[in-house]
C-alpha positions, 0 to 999 in steps of 0.5 A: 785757851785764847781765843787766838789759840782757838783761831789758830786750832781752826785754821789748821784744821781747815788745812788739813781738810783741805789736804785731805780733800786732795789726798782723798782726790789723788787716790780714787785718780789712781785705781790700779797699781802697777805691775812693779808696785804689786811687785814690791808690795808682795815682796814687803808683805813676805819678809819678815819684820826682824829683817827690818832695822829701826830708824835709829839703828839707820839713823847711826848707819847714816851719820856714821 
C-alpha cells in the first residue's frame, strides 16, 4: 500500500469514529420507545420471515 492509501485508510477511519461517536450519542438521548414503535417492533417480531420479500423480488415490483 502507498502511503497515500494509507492517509486515506485513516482518514476514513476518523469519519467513522466520528460518526459513531454521534450515533452512540443519539442512542443513549433517546431511552425509551414509543407506544407505536413497541407497537410495530411486536408486530415485526410475530411475523414470520417467509412473510417477507427479498429486496429484489422488490426491486422487480417497483421497476415493473
Amino acid at each position: 500500500m502507498t502511503d497515500t492509501e494509507i492517509k486515506n485508510i485513516h482518514e476514513d477511519l476518523e469519519l467513522l469514529k466520528r460518526d459513531m461517536a454521534v450515533i452512540k450519542h443519539i442512542l443513549s438521548e433517546e431511552g425509551e420507545l414509543t407506544p407505536q414503535a413497541k407497537k410495530r417492533l411486536e408486530k415485526a417480531r410475530k411475523t414470520s420471515i417467509n412473510e417477507y420479500i427479498s429486496n429484489d423480488e422488490l426491486k422487480k415490483k417497483l421497476l415493473k
